[in-house]
C-alpha positions in Angstrom: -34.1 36.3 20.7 -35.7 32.9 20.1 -34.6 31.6 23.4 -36.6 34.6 25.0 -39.3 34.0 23.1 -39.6 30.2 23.9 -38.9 31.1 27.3 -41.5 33.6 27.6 -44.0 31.1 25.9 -42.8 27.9 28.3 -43.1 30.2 30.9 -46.9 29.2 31.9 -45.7 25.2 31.3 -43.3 25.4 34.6 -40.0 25.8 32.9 -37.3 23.8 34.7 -33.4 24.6 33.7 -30.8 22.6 35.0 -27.0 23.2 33.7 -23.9 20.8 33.5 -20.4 21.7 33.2 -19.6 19.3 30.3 -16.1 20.1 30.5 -15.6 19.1 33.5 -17.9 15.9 32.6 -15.3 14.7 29.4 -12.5 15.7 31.6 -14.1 13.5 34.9 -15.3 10.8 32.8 -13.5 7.5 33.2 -13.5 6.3 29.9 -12.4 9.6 28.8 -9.0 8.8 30.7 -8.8 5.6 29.1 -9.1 6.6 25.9 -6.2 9.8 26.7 -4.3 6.7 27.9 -4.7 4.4 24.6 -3.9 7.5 22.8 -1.0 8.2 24.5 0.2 5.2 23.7 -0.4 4.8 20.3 1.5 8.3 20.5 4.2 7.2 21.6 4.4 3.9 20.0 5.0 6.2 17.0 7.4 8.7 18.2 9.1 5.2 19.0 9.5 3.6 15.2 9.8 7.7 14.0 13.2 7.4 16.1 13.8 4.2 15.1 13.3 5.5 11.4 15.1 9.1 12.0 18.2 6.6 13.1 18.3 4.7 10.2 18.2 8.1 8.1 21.2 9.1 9.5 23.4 6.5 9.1 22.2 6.4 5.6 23.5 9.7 5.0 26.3 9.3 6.8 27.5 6.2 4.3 26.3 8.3 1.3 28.5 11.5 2.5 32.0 8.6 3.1 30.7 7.3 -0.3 30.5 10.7 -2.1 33.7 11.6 -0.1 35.3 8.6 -1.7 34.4 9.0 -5.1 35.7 12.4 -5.4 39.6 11.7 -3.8 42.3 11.4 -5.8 44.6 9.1 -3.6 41.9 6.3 -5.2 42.3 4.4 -8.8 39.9 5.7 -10.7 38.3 2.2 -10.7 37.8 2.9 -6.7 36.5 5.8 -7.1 33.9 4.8 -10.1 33.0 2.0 -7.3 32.4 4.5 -4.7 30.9 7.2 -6.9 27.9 3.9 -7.8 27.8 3.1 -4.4 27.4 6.5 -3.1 24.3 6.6 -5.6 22.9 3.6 -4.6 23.1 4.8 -0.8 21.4 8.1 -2.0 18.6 5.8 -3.4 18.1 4.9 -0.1 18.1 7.8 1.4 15.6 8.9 -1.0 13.6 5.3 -0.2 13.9 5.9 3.9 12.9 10.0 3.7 9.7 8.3 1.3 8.9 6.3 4.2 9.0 8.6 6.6 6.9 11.2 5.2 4.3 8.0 4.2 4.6 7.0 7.9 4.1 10.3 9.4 1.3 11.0 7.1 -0.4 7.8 7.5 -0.1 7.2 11.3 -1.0 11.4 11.7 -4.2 10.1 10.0 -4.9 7.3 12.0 -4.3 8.7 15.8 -6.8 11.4 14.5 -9.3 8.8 13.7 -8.5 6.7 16.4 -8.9 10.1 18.2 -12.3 11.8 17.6 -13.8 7.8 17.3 -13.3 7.9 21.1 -14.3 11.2 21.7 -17.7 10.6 19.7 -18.3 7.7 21.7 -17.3 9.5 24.7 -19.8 12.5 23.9 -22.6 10.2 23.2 -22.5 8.0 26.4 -22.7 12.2 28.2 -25.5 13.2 26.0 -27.8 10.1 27.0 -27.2 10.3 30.9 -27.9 14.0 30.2 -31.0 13.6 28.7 -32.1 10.6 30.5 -31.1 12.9 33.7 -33.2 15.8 32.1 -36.1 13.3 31.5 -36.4 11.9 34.7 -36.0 15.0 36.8 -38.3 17.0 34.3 -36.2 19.7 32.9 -37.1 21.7 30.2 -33.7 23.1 29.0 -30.4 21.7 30.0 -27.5 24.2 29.2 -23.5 24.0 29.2 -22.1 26.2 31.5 -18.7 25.6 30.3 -19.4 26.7 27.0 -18.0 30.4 25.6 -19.2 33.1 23.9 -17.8 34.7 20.1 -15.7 36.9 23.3 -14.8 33.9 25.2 -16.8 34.9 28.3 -19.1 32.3 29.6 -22.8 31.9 28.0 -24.3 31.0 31.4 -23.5 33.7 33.9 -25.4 33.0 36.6 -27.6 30.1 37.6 -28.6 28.7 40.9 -26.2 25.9 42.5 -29.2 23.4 43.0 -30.0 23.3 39.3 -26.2 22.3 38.2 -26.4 18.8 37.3 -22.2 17.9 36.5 -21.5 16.5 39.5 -24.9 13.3 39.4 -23.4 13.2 35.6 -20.2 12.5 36.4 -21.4 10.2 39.9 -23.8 8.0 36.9 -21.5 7.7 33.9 -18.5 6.4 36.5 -20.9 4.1 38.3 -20.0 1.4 35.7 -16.1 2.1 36.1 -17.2 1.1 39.9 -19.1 -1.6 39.3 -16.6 -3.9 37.5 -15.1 -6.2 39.3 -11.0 -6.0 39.9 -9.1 -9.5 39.0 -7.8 -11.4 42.4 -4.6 -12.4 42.8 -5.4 -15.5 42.0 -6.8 -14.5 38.3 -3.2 -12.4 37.8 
C-alpha cells in the first residue's frame, strides 16, 4: 500500500524502475566463485584432519576393546590381567581425550567456516549494492527492484517488467570488469 502510494505520488517526478536479478548477480559474480572456492577448501581441509581424527578414534577403541578383553581372561595371572585391566583404563582415557577433541574440533571449525562464510558473502553483497546504486544513480532510476526475490508463497514479487529496464546483465558485465582487467602471470613470472 505504501509502494502505491509513493508511486502514485512520484508519478508526476518521471518515475524510472529498473530491476536486477541479484541471484543471478551473487551466483555470476567472480569473486563470489572465489570465495565458494576458498570455502571449499577450508571444507575440505576439515573433512581431511576429521578423518584423520575419526582414524585415530578407532584404533583407540580398538586397543581399549583387546585391553578390556585381556583383563577379563582367565588363561592370564591375575598380575596380567590387573596390567591389562590399568591399561585398558588408561586407553579409555584416551578415547574419552580424542572424542573431547573431536566434538571441540567440529564445534570450533563449524564456527569458523560460518564466519569465514557470511564475511565473504557480506563483502560480496556490498561490492553488488554500490554498482547497483551507482548504476541506479547514473542512469536515473527511481526504484531498483530484485526480481529474483519471493513472496511469503514463493511466487516471484516482480511479475512482469519490461526487458529494457532489467539491469543484471551491465551488473554482472561492471562488477567482473576488474576480474578482466588483472593481468595473468607469464611464463616467465611462474
Amino acid at each position: 500500500m505504501l509502494l502505491c502510494g509513493t508511486l502514485a505520488v512520484m508519478a508526476g517526478d518521471k518515475l524510472r524502475i529498473a530491476v536486477v536479478d541479484l541471484d543471478r548477480v551473487f551466483r555470476e559474480y567472480y569473486k563470489s566463485r572465489i570465495a565458494e572456492e576458498f570455502l571449499t577448501r577450508q571444507a575440505e581441509a576439515a573433512r581431511l584432519y576429521m578423518t584423520q581424527l575419526n582414524t585415530r578414534l578407532e584404533a583407540q577403541r580398538a586397543e581399549a576393546r583387546r585391553l578390556e578383553t585381556n583383563a577379563l581372561n582367565p588363561a592370564l595371572k591375575e598380575s596380567d590381567r590387573r596390567s591389562a585391566a590399568e591399561a585398558a583404563e588408561a586407553a579409555r582415557a584416551r578415547v574419552r581425550t580424542t572424542e573431547n577433541e573431536i566434538a571441540l574440533y567440529t564445534g570450533e571449525r563449524t564456527r569458523e567456516l560460518h564466519r569465514l562464510e557470511t564475511e565473504r558473502r557480506q563483502e560480496i553483497i556490498a561490492d553488488i549494492q554500490r554498482e547497483v546504486r551507482r548504476r541506479a544513480a547514473a542512469e536515473n532510476y527511481t526504484f531498483v527492484l530484485d526480481r529474483s526475490g519471493k513472496s511469503a508463497n514463493d511466487l516471484p514479487v516482480v511479475l512482469i517488467y519490461p526487458q529494457a529496464n532489467d539491469i543484471s546483465d551491465a551488473v554482472i558485465r561492471e562488477l567482473n570488469r576488474a576480474a578482466v582487467q588483472q593481468p595473468t602471470p607469464s611464463t616467465s613470472e611462474r
